[in-house]
C-alpha positions as CSV (number, residue, x, y, z in Angstrom):
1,X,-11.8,23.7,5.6
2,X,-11.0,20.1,6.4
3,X,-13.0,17.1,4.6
4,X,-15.2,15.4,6.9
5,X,-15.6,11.5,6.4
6,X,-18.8,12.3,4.5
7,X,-17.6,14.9,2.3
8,X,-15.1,14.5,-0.7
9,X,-11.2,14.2,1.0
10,X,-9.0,17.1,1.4
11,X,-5.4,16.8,-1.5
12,X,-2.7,17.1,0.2
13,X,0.9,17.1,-1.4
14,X,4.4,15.9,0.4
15,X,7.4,15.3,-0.8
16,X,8.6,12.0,-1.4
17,X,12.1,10.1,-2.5
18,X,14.7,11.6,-4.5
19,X,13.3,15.0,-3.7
20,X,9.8,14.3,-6.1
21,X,6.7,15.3,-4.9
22,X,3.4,13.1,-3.9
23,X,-0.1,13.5,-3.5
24,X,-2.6,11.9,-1.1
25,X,-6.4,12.1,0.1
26,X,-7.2,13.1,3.6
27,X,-10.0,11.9,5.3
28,X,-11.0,13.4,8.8
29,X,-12.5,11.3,11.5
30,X,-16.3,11.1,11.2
31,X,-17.8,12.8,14.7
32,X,-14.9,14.8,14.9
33,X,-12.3,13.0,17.0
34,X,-9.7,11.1,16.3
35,X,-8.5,7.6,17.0
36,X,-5.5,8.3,15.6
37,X,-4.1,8.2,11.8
38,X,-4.2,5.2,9.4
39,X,-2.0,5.7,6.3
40,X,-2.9,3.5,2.9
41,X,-0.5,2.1,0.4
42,X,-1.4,0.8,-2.9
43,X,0.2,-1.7,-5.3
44,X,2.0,-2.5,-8.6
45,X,0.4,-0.2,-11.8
46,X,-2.0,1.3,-9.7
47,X,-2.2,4.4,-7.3
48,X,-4.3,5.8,-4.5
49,X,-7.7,5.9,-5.7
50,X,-7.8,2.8,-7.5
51,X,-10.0,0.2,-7.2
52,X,-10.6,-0.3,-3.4
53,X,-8.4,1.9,-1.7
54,X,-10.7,5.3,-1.6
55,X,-13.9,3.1,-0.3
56,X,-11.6,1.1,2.4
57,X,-10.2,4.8,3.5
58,X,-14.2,6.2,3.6
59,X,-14.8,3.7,5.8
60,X,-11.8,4.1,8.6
61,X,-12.9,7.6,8.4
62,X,-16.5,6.5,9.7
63,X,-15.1,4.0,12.4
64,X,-13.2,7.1,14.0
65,X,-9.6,7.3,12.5
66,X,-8.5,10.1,10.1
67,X,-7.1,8.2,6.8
68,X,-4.3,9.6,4.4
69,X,-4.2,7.4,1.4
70,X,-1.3,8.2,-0.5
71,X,0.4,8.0,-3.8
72,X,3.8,6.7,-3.9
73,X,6.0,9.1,-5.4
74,X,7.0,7.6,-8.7
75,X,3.8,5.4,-10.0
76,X,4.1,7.6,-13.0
77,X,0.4,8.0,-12.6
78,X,-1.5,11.3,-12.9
79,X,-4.8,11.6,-11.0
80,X,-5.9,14.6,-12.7
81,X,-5.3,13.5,-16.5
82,X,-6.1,10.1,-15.4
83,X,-3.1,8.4,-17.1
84,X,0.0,7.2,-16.7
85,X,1.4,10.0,-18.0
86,X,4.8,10.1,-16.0
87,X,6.4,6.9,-17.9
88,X,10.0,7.4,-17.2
89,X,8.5,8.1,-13.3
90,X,6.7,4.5,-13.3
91,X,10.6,3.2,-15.3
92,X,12.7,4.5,-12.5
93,X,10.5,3.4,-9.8
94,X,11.9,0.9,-7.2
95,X,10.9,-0.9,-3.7
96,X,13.9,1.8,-1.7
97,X,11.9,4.5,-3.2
98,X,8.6,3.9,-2.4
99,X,9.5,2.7,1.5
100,X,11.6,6.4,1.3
101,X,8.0,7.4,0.5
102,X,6.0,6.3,2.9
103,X,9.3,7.4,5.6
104,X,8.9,10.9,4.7
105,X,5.1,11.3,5.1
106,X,5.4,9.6,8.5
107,X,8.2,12.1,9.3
108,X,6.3,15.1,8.3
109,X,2.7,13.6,9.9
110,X,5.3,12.8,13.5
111,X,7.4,15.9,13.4
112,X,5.0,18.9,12.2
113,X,2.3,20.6,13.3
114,X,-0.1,21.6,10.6
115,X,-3.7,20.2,9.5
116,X,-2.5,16.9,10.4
117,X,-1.3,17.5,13.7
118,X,1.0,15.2,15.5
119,X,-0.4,11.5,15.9
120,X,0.9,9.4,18.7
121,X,-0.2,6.4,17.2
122,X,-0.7,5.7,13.7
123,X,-1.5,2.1,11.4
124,X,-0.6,1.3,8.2
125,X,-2.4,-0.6,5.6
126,X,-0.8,-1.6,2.3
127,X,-2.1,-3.5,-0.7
128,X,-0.1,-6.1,-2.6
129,X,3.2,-4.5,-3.4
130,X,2.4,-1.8,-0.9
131,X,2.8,-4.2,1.9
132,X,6.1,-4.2,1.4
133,X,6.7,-0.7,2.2
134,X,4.7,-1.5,5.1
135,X,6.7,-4.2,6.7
136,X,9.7,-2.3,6.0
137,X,9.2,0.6,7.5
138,X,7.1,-0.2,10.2
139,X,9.7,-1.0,12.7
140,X,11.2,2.3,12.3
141,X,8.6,4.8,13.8
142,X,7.7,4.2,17.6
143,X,3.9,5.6,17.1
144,X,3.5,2.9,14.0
145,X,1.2,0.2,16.3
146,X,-0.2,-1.6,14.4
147,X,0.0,-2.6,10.7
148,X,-2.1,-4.8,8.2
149,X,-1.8,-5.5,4.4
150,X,-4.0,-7.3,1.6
151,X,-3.0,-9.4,-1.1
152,X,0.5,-8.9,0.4
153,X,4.0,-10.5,-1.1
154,X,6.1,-12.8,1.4
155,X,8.8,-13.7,-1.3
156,X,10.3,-11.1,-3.9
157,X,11.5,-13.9,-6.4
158,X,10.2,-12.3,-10.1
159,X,9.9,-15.7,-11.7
160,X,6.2,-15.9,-9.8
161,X,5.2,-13.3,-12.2
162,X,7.3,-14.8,-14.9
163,X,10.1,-13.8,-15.1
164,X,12.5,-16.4,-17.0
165,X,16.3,-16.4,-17.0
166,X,15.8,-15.3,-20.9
167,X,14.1,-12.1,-20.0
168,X,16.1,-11.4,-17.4
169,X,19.0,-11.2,-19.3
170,X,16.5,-9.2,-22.2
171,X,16.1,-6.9,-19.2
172,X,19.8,-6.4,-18.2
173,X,20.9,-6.3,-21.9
174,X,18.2,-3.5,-22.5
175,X,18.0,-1.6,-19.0
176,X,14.2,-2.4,-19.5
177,X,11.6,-4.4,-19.8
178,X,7.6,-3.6,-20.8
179,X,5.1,-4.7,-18.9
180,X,1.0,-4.9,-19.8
181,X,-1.5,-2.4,-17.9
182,X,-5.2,-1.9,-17.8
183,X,-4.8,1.5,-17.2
184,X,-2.8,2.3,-20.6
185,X,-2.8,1.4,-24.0
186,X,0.7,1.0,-24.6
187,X,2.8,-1.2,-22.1
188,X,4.7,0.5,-19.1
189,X,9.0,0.3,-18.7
190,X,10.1,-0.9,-16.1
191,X,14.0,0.1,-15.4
192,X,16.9,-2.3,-14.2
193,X,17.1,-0.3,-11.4
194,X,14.0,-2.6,-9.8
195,X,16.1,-5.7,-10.7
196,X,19.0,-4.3,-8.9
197,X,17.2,-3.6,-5.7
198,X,15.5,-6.8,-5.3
199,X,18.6,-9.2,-5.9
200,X,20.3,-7.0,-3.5
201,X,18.0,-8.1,-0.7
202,X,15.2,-10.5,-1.5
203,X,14.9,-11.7,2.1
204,X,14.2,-8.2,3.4
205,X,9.9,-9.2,3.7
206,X,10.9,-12.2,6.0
207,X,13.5,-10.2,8.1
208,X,11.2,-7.2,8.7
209,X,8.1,-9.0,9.2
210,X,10.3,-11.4,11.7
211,X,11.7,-8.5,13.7
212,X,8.2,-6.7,14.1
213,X,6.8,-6.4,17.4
214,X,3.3,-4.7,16.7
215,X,0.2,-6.5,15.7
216,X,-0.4,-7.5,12.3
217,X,-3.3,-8.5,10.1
218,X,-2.7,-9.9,7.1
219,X,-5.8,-10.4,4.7
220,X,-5.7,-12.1,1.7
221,X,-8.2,-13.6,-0.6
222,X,-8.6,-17.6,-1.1
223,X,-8.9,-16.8,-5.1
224,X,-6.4,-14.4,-5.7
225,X,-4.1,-15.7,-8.8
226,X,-2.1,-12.8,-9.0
227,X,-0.2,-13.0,-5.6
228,X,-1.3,-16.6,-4.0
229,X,-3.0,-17.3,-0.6
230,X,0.3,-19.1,0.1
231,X,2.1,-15.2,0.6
232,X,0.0,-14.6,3.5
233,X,0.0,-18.0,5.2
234,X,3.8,-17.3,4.9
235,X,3.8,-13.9,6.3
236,X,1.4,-14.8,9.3
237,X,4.0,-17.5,10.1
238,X,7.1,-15.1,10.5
239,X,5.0,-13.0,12.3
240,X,5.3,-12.6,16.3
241,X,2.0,-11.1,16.8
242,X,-0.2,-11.9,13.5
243,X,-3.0,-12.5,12.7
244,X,-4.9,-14.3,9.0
245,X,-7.7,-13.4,7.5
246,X,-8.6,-15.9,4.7
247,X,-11.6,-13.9,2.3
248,X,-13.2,-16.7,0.8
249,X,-13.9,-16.1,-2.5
250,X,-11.7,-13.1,-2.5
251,X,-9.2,-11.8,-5.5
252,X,-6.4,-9.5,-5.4
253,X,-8.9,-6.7,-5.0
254,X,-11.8,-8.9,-3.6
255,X,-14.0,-8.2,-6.7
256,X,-14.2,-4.4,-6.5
257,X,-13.6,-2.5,-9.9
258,X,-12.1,0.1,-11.1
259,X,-13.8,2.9,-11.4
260,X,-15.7,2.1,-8.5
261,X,-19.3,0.7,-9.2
262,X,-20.3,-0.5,-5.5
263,X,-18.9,-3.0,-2.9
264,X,-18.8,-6.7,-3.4
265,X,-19.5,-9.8,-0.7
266,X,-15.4,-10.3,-0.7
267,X,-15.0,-6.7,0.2
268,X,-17.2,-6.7,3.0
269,X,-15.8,-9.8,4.9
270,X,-12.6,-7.8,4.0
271,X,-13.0,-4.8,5.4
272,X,-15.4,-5.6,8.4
273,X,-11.8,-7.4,10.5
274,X,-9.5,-4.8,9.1
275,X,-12.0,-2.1,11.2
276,X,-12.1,-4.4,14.1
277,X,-8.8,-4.2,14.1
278,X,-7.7,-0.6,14.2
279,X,-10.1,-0.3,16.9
280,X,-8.6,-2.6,18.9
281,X,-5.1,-1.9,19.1
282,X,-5.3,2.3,18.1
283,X,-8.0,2.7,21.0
284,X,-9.1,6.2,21.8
């Protein structure tokens, strides 16, 4: 039977890049009918029920939209053992792969007919790196109509999270570097193969968020030190048809925790324009 928006969401499992397998948590329109689908991204070292995500999805469910909140493929996390348990996953893991992701489920969710129907029009939502995916792919699919993303990057360059001309050349010499999680006691690899792809394009944000011709909302918190307010007011001026939401007082996941222990003040100014906004441009 399908998950109601007041009920636990339903698992569903696609398959993602290089042929690998991903899950994601449906949630069904409350009342019964559908606006239309929203699909949810997450971010660097985290995955689809982190902090948030699974509240933000509850919510579209309630304001009349069906929500799939999705893994991407290789985030190397594991839901069930609640690890990241898939390290050489999380190594090989790159920005292609996770916008080959998010391309596949929007194939199978435009091209079959199963418990998810066909949408006509579907939005997409994506948190910090997930926006990237987002803007990306956007473009592509004629029933994407309207897209927002938190705590978003507008510039790929790796030495705003540190990255020195030392340890770059520590991370071409070694294929790898390790990187510091939350979510595991010893630190995560991260392959050259994510080096690679971003010096091959590192303009591709500001092209595809230039050439979009949907409405965009980009929300970003005023206090958020790990991807600065400055991203969005950059990304709200390529943007034809954007739109910024400043959260005062807001971090890179406007104060919510992981695991989830309640909403926070940053959350709800958050939240309460990114449902306004659906509503508006994925009417009924």
């Amino acid at each position: 039977m399908a998950a109601t928006a007041l009920e636990s969401p339903q698992v569903l499992k696609f398959s993602g890049a290089s042929g690998r397998s991903l899950e994601a948590d449906f949630w069904t329109a409350g009342g019964g009918s559908s606006r239309g689908l929203v699909v949810v991204t997450h971010g660097f070292k985290a995955f689809r029920r982190y902090s948030f995500l699974p509240e933000l999805s509850r919510r579209l469910s309630l304001s009349g939209f069906d929500v799939l909140n999705m893994d991407f493929s290789h985030n190397g996390y594991s839901c069930e053992e609640q690890a990241f348990s898939d390290r050489e996953a999380f190594r090989s893991n790159t920005l292609l792969k996770e916008e080959g992701d998010l391309s596949a489920v929007l194939d199978h969710v435009t091209n079959r007919r199963d418990i998810l129907g066909n949408y006509e029009q579907i939005g997409l939502i994506g948190h910090s790196r997930g926006g990237v995916a987002v803007v990306q792919v956007a473009s592509k699919f004629a029933c994407v109509k309207a897209i927002c993303t938190l705590g978003a990057l507008s510039d790929l360059a790796l030495t705003q999270f540190g990255l020195t001309p030392e340890l770059r050349s520590i991370w071409i010499e070694r294929g790898e570097i390790l990187v510091e999680s939350k979510l595991s006691s010893t630190p995560l690899p991260i392959g050259i193969d994510l080096l690679r792809d971003v010096e091959s394009n590192p303009r591709r944000i500001e092209r595809s968020v230039q050439h979009l011709n949907i409405p965009y909302l980009i929300v970003h918190g005023d206090c958020d030190e790990r991807v600065t307010v400055e991203n969005a007011r950059q990304l709200a001026g390529w943007a034809r048809q954007g739109t910024l939401e400043i959260v005062q007082g807001g971090d890179h996941h406007f104060g919510v925790s992981y695991p989830f222990a309640g909403s926070t003040a940053a959350f709800e100014k958050a939240v309460a324009p990114i449902q306004k906004f659906f509503l508006q441009y994925l009417p009924e």
